[in-house]
NUBALO-400267 format. One line per 3 residues: number of its first residue (from 1); for each residue x, y, z of C-alpha. Coordinates in steps of 0.02 Angstrom, whole numbers, plus 50000, padded with zeros to 5 digits. Example, Ala and Ser with C-alpha at 12.3 -4.5 7.8 and 13.67 -1.06 7.14 Angstrom:
# residues 2
1	50615:49775:50390 | 50684:49947:50357
***
This chain:
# residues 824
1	56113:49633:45286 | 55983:49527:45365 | 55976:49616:45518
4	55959:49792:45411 | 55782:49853:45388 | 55747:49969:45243
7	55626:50124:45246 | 55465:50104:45196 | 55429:50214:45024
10	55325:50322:45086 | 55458:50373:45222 | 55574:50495:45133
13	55736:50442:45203 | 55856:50618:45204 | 55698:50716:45231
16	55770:50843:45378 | 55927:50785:45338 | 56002:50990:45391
19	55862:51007:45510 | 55975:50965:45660 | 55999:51013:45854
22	56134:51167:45821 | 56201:51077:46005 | 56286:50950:45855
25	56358:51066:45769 | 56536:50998:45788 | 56607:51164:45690
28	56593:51300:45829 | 56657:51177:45964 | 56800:51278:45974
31	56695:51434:45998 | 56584:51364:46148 | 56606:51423:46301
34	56535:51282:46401 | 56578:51132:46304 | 56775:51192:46326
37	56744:51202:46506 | 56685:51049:46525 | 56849:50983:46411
40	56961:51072:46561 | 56854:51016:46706 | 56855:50826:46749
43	56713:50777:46645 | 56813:50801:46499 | 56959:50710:46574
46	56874:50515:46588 | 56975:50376:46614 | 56959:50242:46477
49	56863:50105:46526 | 56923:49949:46591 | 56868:49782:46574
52	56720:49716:46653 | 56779:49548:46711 | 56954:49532:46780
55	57090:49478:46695 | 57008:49522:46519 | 57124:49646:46406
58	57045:49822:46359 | 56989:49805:46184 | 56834:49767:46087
61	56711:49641:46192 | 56567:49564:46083 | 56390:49610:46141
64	56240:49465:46131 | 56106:49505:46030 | 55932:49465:46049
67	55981:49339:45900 | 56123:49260:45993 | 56251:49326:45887
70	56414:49405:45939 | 56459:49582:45864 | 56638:49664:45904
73	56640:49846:45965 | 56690:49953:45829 | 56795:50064:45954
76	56870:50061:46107 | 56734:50164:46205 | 56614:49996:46148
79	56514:50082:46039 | 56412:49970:45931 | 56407:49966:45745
82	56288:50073:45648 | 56123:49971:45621 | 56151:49824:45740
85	55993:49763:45838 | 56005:49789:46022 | 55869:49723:46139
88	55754:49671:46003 | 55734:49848:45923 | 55794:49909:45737
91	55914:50053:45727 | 55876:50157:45549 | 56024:50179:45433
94	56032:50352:45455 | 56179:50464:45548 | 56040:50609:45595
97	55921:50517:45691 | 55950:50483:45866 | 55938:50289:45914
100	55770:50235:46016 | 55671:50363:45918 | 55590:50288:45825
103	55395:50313:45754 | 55365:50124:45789 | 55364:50063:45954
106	55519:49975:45986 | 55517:49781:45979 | 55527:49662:46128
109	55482:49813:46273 | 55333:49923:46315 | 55356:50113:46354
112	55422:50126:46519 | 55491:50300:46585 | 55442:50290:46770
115	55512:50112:46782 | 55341:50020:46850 | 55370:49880:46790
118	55497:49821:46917 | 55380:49831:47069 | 55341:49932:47227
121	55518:49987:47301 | 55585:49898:47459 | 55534:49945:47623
124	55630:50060:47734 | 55762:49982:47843 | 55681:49997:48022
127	55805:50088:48141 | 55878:49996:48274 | 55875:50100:48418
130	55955:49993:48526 | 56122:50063:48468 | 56183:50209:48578
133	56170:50371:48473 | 55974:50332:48476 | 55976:50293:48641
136	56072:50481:48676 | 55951:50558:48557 | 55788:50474:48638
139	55859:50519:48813 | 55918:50705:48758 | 55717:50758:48668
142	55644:50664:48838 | 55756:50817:48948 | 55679:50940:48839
145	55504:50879:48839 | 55515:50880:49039 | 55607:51081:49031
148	55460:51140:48915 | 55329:51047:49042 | 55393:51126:49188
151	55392:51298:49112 | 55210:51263:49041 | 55175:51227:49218
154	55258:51371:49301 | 55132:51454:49173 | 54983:51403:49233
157	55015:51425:49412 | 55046:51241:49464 | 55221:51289:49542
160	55253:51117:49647 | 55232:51031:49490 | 55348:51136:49390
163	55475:51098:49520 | 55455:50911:49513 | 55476:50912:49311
166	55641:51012:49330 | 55709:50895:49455 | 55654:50752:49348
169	55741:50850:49199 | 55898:50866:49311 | 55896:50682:49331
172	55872:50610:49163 | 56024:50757:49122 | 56158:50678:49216
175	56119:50505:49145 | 56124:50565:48998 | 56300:50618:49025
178	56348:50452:49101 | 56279:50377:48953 | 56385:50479:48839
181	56532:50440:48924 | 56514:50249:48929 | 56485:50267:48757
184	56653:50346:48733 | 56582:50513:48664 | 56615:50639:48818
187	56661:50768:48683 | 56502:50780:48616 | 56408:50824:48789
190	56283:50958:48755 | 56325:51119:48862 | 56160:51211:48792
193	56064:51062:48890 | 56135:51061:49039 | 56159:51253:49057
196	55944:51252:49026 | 55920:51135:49159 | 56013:51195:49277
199	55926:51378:49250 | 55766:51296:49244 | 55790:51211:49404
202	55850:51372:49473 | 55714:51457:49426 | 55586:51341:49495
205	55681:51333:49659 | 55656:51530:49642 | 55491:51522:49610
208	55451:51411:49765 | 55545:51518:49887 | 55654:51385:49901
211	55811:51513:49914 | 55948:51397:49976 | 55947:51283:49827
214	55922:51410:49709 | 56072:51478:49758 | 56161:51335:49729
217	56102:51289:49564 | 56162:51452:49508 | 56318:51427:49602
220	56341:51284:49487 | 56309:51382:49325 | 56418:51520:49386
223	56574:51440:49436 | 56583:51318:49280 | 56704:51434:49154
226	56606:51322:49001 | 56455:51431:49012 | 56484:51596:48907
229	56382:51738:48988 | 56343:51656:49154 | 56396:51783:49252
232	56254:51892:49211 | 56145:51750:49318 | 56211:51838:49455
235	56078:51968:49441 | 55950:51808:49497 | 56067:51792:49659
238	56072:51967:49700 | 55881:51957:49679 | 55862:51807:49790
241	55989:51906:49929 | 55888:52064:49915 | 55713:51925:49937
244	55793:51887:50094 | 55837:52061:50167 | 56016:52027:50127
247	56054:52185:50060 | 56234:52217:50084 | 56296:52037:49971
250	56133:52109:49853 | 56229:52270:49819 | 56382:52148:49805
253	56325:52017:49676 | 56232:52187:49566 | 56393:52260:49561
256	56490:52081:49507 | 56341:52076:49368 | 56369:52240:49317
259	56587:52206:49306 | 56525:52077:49170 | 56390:52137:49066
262	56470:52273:48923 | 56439:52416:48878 | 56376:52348:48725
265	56225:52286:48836 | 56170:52473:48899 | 56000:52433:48927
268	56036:52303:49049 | 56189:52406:49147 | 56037:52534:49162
271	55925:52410:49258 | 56051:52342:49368 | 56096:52500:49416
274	55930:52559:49459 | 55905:52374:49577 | 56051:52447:49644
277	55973:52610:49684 | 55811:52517:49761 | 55909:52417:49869
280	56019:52594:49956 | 55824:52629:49968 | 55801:52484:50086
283	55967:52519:50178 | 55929:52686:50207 | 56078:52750:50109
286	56002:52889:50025 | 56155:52985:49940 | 56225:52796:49883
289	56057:52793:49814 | 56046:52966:49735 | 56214:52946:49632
292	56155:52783:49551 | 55980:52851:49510 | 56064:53030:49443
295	56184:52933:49327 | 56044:52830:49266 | 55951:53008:49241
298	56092:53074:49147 | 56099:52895:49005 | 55947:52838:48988
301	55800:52934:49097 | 55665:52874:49137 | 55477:52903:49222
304	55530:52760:49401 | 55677:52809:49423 | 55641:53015:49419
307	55509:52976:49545 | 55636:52845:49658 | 55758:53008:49640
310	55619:53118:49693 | 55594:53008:49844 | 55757:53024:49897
313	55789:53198:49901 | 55634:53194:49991 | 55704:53109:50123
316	55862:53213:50128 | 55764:53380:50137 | 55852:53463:49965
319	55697:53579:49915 | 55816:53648:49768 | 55847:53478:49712
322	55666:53411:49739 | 55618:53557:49591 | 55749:53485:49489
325	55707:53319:49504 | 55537:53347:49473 | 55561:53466:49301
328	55683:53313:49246 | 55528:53180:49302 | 55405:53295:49182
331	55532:53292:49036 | 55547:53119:49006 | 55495:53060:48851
334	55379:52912:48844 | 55401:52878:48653 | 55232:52843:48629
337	55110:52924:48475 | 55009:53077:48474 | 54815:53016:48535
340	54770:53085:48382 | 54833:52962:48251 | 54697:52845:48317
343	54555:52967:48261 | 54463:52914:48102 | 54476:53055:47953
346	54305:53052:47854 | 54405:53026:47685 | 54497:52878:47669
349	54393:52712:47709 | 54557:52604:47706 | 54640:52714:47843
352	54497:52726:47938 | 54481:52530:47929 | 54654:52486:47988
355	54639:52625:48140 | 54490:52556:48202 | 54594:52380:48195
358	54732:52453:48279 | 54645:52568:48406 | 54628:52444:48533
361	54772:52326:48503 | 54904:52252:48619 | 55009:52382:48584
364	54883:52526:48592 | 54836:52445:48751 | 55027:52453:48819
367	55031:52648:48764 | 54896:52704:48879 | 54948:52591:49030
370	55152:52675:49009 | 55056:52859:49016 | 54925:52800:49137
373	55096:52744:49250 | 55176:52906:49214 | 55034:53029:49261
376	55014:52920:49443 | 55222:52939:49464 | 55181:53130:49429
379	55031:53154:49519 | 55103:53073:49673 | 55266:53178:49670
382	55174:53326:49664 | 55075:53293:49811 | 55212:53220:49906
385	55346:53389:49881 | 55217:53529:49861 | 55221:53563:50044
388	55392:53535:50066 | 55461:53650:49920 | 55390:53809:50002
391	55363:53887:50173 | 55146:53860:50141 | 55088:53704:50045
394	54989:53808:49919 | 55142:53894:49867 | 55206:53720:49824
397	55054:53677:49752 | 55055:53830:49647 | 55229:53806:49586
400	55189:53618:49532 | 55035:53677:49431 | 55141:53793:49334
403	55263:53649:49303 | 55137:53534:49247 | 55048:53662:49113
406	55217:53715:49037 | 55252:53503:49010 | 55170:53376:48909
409	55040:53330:49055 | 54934:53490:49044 | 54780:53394:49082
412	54848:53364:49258 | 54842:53524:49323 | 54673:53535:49360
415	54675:53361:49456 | 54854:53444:49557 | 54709:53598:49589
418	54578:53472:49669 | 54723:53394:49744 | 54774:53547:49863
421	54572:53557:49887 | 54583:53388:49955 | 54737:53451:50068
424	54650:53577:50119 | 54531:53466:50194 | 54658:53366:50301
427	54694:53539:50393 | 54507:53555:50434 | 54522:53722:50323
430	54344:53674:50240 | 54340:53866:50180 | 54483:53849:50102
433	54433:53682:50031 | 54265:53774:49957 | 54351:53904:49901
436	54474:53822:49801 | 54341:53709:49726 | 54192:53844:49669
439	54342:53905:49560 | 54316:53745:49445 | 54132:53807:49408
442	54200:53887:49258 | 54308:53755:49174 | 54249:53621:49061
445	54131:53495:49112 | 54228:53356:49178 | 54332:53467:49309
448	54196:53547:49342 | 54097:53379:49372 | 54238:53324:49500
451	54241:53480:49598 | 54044:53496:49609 | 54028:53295:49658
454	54177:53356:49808 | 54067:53513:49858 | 53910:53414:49854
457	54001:53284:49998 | 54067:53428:50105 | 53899:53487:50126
460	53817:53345:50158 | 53957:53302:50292 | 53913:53458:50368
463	53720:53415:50358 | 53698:53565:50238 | 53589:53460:50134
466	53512:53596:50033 | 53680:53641:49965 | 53730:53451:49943
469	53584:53424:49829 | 53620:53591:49726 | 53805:53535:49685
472	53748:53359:49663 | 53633:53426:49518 | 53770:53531:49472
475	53878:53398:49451 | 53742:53293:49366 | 53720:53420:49221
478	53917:53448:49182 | 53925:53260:49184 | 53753:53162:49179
481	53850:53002:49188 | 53984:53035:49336 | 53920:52870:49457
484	53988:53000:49613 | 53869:53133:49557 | 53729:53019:49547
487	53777:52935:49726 | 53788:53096:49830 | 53611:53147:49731
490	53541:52999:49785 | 53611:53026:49963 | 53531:53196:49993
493	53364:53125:49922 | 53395:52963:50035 | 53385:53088:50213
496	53236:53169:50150 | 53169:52994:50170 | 53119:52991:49999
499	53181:52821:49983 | 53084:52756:49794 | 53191:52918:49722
502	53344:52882:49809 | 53343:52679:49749 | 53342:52769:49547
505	53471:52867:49564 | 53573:52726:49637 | 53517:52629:49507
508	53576:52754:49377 | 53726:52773:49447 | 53773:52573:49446
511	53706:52576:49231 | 53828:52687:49238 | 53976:52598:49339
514	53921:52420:49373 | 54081:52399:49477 | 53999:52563:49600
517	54007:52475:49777 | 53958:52620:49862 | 53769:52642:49745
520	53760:52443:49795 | 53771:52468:49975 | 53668:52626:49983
523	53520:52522:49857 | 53531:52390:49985 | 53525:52503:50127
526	53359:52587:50032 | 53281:52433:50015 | 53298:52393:50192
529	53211:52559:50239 | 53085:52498:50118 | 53049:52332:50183
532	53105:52259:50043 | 53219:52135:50143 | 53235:52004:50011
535	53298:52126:49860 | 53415:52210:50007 | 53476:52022:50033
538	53508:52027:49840 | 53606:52182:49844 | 53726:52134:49991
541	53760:51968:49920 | 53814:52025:49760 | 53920:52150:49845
544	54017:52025:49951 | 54042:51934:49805 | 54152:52098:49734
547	54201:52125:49931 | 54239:51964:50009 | 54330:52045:50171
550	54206:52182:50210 | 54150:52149:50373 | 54006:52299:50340
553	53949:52199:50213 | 53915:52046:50305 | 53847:52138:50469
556	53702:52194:50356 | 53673:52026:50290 | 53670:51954:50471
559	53558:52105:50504 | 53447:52054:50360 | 53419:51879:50413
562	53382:51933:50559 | 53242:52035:50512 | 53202:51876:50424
565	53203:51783:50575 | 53328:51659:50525 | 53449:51682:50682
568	53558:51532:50620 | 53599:51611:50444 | 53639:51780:50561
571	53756:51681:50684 | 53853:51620:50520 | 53870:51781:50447
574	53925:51859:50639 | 54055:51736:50640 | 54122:51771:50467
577	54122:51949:50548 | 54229:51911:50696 | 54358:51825:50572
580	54389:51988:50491 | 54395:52082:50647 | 54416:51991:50782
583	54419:52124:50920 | 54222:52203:50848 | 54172:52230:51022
586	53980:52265:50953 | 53963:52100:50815 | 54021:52006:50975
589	53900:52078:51070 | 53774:52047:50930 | 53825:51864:50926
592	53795:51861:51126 | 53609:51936:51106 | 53587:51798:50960
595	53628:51660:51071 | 53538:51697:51232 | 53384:51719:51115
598	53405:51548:51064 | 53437:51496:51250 | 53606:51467:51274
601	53685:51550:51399 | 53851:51509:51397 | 53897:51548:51228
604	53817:51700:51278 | 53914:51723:51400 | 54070:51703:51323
607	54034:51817:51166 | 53960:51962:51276 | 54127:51935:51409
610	54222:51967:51248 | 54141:52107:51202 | 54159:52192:51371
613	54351:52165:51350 | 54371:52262:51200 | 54225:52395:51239
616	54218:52404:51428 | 54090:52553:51406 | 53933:52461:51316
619	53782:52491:51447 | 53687:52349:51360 | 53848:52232:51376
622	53870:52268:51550 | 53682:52265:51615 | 53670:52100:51514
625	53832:52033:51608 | 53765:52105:51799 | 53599:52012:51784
628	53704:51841:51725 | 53799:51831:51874 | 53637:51875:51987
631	53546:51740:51896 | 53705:51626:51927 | 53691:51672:52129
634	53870:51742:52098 | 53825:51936:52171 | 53987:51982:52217
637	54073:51973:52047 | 53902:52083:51969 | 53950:52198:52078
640	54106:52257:51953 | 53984:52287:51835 | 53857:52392:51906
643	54011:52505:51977 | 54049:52529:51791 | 53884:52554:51730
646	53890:52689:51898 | 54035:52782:51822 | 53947:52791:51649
649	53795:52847:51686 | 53809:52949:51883 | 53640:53002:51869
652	53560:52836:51852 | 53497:52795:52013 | 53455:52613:51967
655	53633:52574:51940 | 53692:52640:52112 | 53543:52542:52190
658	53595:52379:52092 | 53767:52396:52185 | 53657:52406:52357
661	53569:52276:52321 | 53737:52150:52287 | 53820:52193:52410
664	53645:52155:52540 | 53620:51967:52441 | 53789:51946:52481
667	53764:51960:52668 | 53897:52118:52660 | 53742:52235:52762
670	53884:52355:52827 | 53931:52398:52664 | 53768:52397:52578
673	53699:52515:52721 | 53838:52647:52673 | 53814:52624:52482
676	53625:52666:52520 | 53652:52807:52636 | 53788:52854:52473
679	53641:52848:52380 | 53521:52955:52507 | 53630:53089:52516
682	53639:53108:52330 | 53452:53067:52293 | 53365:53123:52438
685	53190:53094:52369 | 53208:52921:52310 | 53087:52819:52393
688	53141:52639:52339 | 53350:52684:52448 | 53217:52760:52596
691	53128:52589:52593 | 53297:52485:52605 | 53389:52603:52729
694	53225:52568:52856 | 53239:52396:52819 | 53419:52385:52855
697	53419:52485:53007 | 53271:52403:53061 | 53388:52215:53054
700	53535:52291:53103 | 53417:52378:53253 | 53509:52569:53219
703	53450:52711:53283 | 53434:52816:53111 | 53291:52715:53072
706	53158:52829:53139 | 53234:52967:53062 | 53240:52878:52892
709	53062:52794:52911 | 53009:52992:52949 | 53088:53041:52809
712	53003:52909:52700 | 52845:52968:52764 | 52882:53131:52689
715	52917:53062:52516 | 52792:52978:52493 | 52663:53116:52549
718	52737:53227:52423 | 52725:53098:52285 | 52540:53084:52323
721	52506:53279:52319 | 52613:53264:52147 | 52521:53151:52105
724	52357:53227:52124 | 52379:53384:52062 | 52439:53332:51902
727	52285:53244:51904 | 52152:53374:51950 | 52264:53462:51817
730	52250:53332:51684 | 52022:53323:51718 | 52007:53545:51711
733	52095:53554:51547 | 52027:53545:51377 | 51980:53391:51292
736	52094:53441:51131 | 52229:53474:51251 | 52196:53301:51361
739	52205:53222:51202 | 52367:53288:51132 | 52460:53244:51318
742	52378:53064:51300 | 52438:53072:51119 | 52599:53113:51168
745	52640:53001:51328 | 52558:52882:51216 | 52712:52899:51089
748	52825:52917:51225 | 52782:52737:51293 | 52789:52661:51129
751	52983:52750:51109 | 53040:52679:51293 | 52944:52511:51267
754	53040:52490:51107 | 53205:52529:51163 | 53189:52421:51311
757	53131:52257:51192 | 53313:52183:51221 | 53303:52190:51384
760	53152:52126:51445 | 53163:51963:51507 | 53324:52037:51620
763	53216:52171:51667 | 53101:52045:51739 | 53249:51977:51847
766	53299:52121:51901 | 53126:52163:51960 | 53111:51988:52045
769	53234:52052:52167 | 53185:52082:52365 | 53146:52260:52377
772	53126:52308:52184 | 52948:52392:52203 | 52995:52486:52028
775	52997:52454:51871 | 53184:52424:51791 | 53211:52538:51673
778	53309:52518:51527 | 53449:52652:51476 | 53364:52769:51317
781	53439:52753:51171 | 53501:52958:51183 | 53602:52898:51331
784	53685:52766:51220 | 53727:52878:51080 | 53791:53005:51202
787	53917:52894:51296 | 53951:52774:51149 | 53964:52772:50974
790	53939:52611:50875 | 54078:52570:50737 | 53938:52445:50675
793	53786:52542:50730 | 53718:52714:50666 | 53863:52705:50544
796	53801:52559:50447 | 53619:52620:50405 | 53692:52795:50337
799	53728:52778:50148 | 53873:52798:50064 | 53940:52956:50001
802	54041:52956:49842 | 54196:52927:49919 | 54347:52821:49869
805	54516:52767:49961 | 54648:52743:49834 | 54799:52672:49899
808	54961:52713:49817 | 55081:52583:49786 | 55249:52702:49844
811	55267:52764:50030 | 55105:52858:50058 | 54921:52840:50043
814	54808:52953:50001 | 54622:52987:50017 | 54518:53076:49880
817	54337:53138:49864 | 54269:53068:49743 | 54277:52945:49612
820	54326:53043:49482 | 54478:53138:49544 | 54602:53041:49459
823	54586:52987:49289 | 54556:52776:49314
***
C-alpha cells in the first residue's frame, strides 16, 4: 500500500464517474459496425506475444520499477496491476480515468510530445554515386540536357551549333547503352531516349541541308520495328526527296506514310495528300494532281488547296471546271467569328472590358491573317481565270463579281472591279480603264478613294496634269488619309515647280504611312530641286536603310555628294551601284567621268570601256573614248568610235571630220582624202573639209586642188556677205529688238556652254588638232534625249507616282495602281 497514493479531500474521487467516452461502452460492441470489422480483419486477429529474450517461456515477466522492485504481469498480454508506479509517476485508484492523465505533472519526466529532448536527427546518408544506377541516371538527364540545348539553339537561329549538341547527344546515347549493358541491365534501355535523339539529330541534319545523313538517321528510326509510329517519319524523307527534286521516290515515301497513318488520324491523311498533290504540281502531272486535290475537296476543304485545284484546271484548259472550282474555293468555311463580336456594346462595362482584352490577342491576330490569306487565294484566282472562263476578259470578270457578292467576301467585288480596270490597262485600252473607274465615283469613300488615286496616275502619265490634280483632290476628300492620294497630289504640284507645296504633301502622306517609300524619294527629290542637299542626303539615307538593294536609291546619294563635292563618298556609292547591277551602262559611265576628274585615266578608261559594252550608243561615252586613244597617239583604234558616233548622229559634220582627221595622223592620206571628198559631197559648204581637201591635194600634188581651193574661195566669200548682212541687219533694227536677240543668244550660250561643261578639257584636245580652225562642239542635250534614253537619267529626278508592285507568291505577278487596291 506504500506505493498507493490517496486523493486529496478536496478531489471528489467518483465525481464523473458515468461521464465516460460512449467509444467504452463495452455493451453495444456487438452493435458496432467498425469495431466488428476490425474483429474480422487482421487487427483483431494478433498473435500472442512471445517472449522477449530467447529461450524464456510465455507467461508473466516482472517489470523494474523506478523503486527496484519486481511486479508480475497480472495477464498474459503484460498488463500491469492497477496502481503500480511506472517510470516514476502515480497511477490513481480509479477504473475511469485514463493512465498519464493526470492534473499533476507526472514525476521523474518533463512534457515532451515532439520528442526534443533526444537531439537534432541524424544526417542524411550521402548517396554514393559511384554505383551504376547513378551513374545511368547522371549520364541519361546529361542526353536530355544536350536534346533540349540543341532545340533551344535551332530556336534562335544558331543552326551549326544545334547540330553539334545533337551529335554530342548521339554520343553520350550510345554510351549510355554500353553502360547499361556492362551493368547487366540491357532490359531497361530507354527506347523514348534514343528514338528523341535520333529525330533530333535528324532534324538538325535537316535543318543544315545536310540531306544524306538525314536520311539515314531516319533510316535508322524507320527500320527498327521497337519504335511504335515511326513510319509516319517517312513524311520527313519524302520532304527531304521532294528538297532535292526527287519527286518520283517523294510521291513514293507520301504514299508509304499515308499506308500507315489511320484513318483515325484524318487530319494528317489530309495533308499528306495535299504534299502529294504539290509534288504532281512539280512533275507536271496535272490530272494525278487534280484527283488528290478533288478528294481532299470532297473530306475536308479547304481555302490552298481550292486555289492549287484552281491552278490546275487552269493549266488543263477546263473553263466548266475552273467555275466549279472557284464557287467550291468561295464556299469554304474559315470557322472564324463574326467581326462584330469584337465591337464594344455601351451597356455592359465587364463585356466591354474583356473585348477590348481580347480584340487584339494571339488568337484575334491568327483570325484576320487566315481571312487576310483567303481573300489573296480569291483575289488571285479571279484574276488569273476571268479571261480564260469567257470568250472577252470582262465577261469573266463580270461573272467573278457576281460570284464574289452572292459569297461571304462581298467586300471584294469592288477590288475584282478595279482589278479588270487595271487589266484594262495592260491592253493599252486607257478608255476603257477610265471608264470602268469614273463608275466608282458613286460608291463609298474608300472605293471611291482607290479608283480616284488610279485616275489621278493615268492622267498624270499622260501629262494631263489638270485632270491628275482634280482626281488627286478627289481622292483626298473621300479619303484625307490615303498616303497614294496625297503622293500623286504632291506630284502634280511637284511639275508646277511648286516645290515648298509639293515637300507638305509628301510629308503628309509619310504621317500618314511612315513605311511610304515612294513620298521619301519624291521629299528627297524636292529637296534637291530646293537646294536643300543636306536634308535630301537625310531622306535617301533613311530610305536605303528600308531599301538596301535599290540601286535608284544610291545613284541619288552618289548624285548628292556630288553636288557636295565629295567625289570619294560618290565613287563609294557608284560602286555599291554596280554591285546591284552590274551591267548599268550609265553609273559606269558616271564612275568613268568621276575618275578622270580626279585624274586617273585608266580607271577611267576601264569604267567608260565598260560602259560602251553594254550601251554602245552613249555619244558622251564614245566621244570621251575617241579623244583617249588620240591623246594615247593610238588614232587608228579612235577611229571605231567616231564611225559610231557617224551612224548616230549623220548630220554631225564634226564626227565625219574626226574620222578624216584619224585616218590623215595615221599616215592613211588615200583614205582620208576619200573620207573628205565623202564629206564634200554631202556638206558642200563646209569650209573646215575645203581647207583639208586643198591641203591634201596640195601634198599629194592632185589636180582637183584648184578646183577645191576655187571652191573654198567661194565659201568663204559667202560666209563674209552672211556675215555682214546679218550685221547691217542687227545695227538698223530697234534697240528693244537688238536687245531681246542679245537677250536671247545670250541664253542660248549659257544653254550650249552648260551642256558642254563635261566635255571641255576634251574639247580642248580635239581643237589642238592640225587643221581644227573651229570650235568642237559638244552634242546638245535634245540630241541625247532623242537617240538615248537614260535608265538612270531623266528617270531618276521625276517623282514617284503612287504606284506599288506587289508580287504574288503563286505563279504570276501582278502590278496594281495604287497603294490601296488591295486591302494590306
Amino acid at each position: 500500500m506504500e506505493h498507493v497514493h490517496l486523493a486529496v479531500e478536496e478531489d471528489d474521487l467518483y465525481s464523473g464517474y458515468n461521464d465516460y467516452n460512449p467509444t467504452f461502452d463495452s455493451e453495444e460492441l456487438e452493435n458496432d459496425v467498425g469495431f466488428q470489422q476490425a474483429v474480422r480483419t487482421s487487427h483483431g486477429r494478433r498473435p500472442p506475444m512471445t517472449a522477449k529474450f530467447p529461450g524464456t517461456p510465455i507467461g508473466p515477466r516482472s517489470l523494474a520499477t523506478s523503486f527496484g522492485a519486481r511486479l508480475h504481469m497480472a495477464s498474459s498480454m503484460g498488463r500491469p496491476m492497477t496502481g503500480a508506479v511506472q517510470d516514476g509517476s502515480a497511477r490513481p485508484m480509479t477504473a475511469v480515468r485514463a493512465a498519464g492523465y493526470t492534473s499533476a505533472l507526472s514525476r521523474g519526466s518533463a512534457f515532451d510530445p515532439l520528442g526534443q529532448s533526444r537531439g537534432p536527427a541524424p544526417a542524411l546518408e550521402a548517396k554514393n554515386e559511384d554505383t551504376p544506377e547513378e551513374k545511368i541516371k547522371i549520364l541519361e538527364k546529361k542526353v536530355n540536357d544536350l536534346i533540349e540545348e540543341s532545340c533551344m539553339a535551332q530556336s534562335m537561329g544558331a543552326l551549326q551549333v544545334a547540330l553539334e549538341k545533337a551529335k554530342e547527344a548521339g554520343r553520350k546515347e550510345r554510351a549510355l547503352v554500353r553502360q547499361r549493358e556492362q551493368s547487366g541491365s540491357a532490359d531497361h534501355i530507354n527506347l523514348d531516349l534514343t528514338y528523341s535523339v535520333l529525330l533530333n539529330l535528324a532534324n538538325q541534319y535537316t535543318n543544315n541541308e545536310m540531306y544524306p545523313e538525314a536520311l539515314n538517321s531516319y533510316q535508322i528510326i524507320v527500320k527498327n520495328k521497337m519504335f511504335s509510329n515511326a513510319g509516319r517519319l517517312k513524311v520527313n524523307m519524302a520532304n527531304i526527296y521532294f528538297k532535292q527534286k526527287n519527286y518520283p521516290k517523294a510521291i513514293k515515301f507520301y504514299r508509304m506514310a499515308l499506308d500507315q497513318i489511320t484513318n483515325a488520324h484524318k487530319e494528317m491523311r489530309i495533308k499528306i495528300m495535299q504534299n502529294i498533290g504539290v509534288v504532281f504540281i512539280c512533275m507536271g502531272q496535272y490530272t494525278d494532281a487534280i484527283t488528290s486535290f478533288e478528294h481532299i475537296m470532297s473530306e475536308s476543304p479547304n481555302i490552298k488547296t481550292g486555289f492549287n485545284l484552281i491552278l490546275c484546271y487552269y493549266a488543263i484548259g477546263d473553263r466548266e471546271r475552273m467555275k466549279k472550282a472557284f464557287q467550291k474555293l468561295i464556299s469554304v468555311p474559315l470557322g472564324i467569328d463574326d467581326e462584330d463580336k469584337y465591337i464594344p456594346s455601351n451597356e455592359d462595362t465587364s463585356s466591354n472590358m474583356v473585348i477590348e482584352a481580347i480584340k487584339n490577342d494571339k488568337l484575334h491576330q491568327m483570325e484576320r491573317d487566315l481571312k487576310t490569306l483567303a481573300e489573296k487565294y480569291i483575289m488571285t484566282a479571279a484574276k488569273l481565270i476571268a479571261p480564260a472562263i469567257e470568250t472577252l476578259f470582262a465577261t469573266g470578270f463580270d461573272w467573278c463579281v457576281d460570284m464574289v457578292k452572292s459569297s461571304q467576301y462581298v467586300e471584294l467585288a469592288n477590288d475584282l472591279e478595279i482589278n479588270k480596270a487595271i487589266t484594262y490597262l495592260r491592253q493599252k485600252d486607257f478608255n476603257q480603264a477610265v471608264e470602268t473607274l469614273k463608275a466608282f465615283e458613286k460608291k463609298d469613300s474608300r472605293v471611291k478613294s482607290a479608283a480616284a488615286t488610279n485616275l489621278s496616275f493615268l492622267y498624270f502619265l499622260e501629262k494631263d496634269y489638270d485632270q491628275a490634280d482634280r482626281y488627286a483632290d478627289l481622292a483626298m476628300n473621300a479619303d484625307r488619309y490615303n498616303p497614294a492620294a496625297l503622293i500623286n497630289k504632291g506630284n502634280t504640284v511637284f511639275v508646277k515647280q511648286e516645290y515648298e507645296k509639293a515637300a507638305e504633301f509628301y510629308k503628309e502622306a509619310l504621317r500618314n504611312d511612315s513605311s511610304c517609300t515612294e513620298g521619301l524619294y519624291n521629299l528627297g527629290l524636292t529637296y534637291k530641286r530646293l537646294n536643300r542637299l543636306e536634308e535630301a542626303l537625310d531622306c535617301f539615307l533613311k530610305l536605303h536603310a528600308i531599301l538596301r538593294n535599290s540601286s535608284q536609291v544610291m545613284y541619288q546619294l552618289a548624285s548628292l555628294y556630288e553636288l557636295l563635292e565629295n567625289p570619294e563618298q560618290a565613287i563609294e556609292w557608284l560602286m555599291q551601284v554596280i554591285s546591284v547591277t552590274p551591267t548599268d551602262a550609265q553609273a559606269l559611265a558616271k564612275l568613268g567621268e568621276l575618275h578622270d576628274g580626279e585624274g586617273d585615266k585608266s580607271q577611267a578608261f576601264q569604267y567608260y570601256y565598260e560602259s560602251f559594252r553594254y550601251f554602245p550608243s552613249n555619244i558622251d561615252v564614245i566621244e570621251w573614248l575617241g579623244a583617249y586613244y588620240i591623246e594615247t597617239q593610238f588614232c587608228e583604234k579612235a577611229i571605231q568610235y567616231f564611225e559610231r558616233a557617224t551612224l548616230i548622229q549623220p548630220t554631225q559634220v564634226k564626227w565625219q571630220l574626226m574620222v578624216a582627221s584619224c585616218y590623215r595622223r595615221s599616215g592613211n592620206s588615200q583614205k582620208a582624202l576619200e573620207t573628205y571628198k565623202e564629206i564634200h559631197r554631202k556638206f558642200p559648204e563646209n569650209v573646215e573639209c575645203l581647207r583639208f581637201l586643198v591641203r591634201l591635194c596640195t601634198d599629194m600634188q592632185l589636180k582637183e586642188v584648184q578646183d577645191y581651193a576655187t571652191k573654198l574661195k567661194k565659201v568663204e566669200k559667202m560666209k563674209e556677205i552672211r556675215e555682214q548682212r546679218i550685221k547691217s541687219g542687227r545695227e538698223g533694227s530697234a534697240r528693244s529688238r537688238r536687245e531681246g536677240r542679245e537677250s536671247s543668244a545670250g541664253s542660248a550660250d549659257s544653254g550650249r556652254s552648260s551642256s558642254s561643261t563635261k566635255g571641255e578639257r576634251l574639247s580642248a584636245k580635239m581643237r589642238s588638232l592640225p587643221g581644227s580652225n573651229e570650235p568642237y562642239e559638244a552634242s546638245s542635250p535634245k540630241e541625247l534625249d532623242a537617240s538615248y534614253v537614260d535608265p538612270l537619267g531623266p528617270q531618276m529626278d521625276r517623282p514617284k507616282t503612287g504606284v506599288k508592285k506587289r508580287v504574288e507568291d503563286d505563279d504570276f505577278a501582278d502590278e496594281e495602281l495604287g497603294d490601296d487596291l488591295l486591302p494590306e
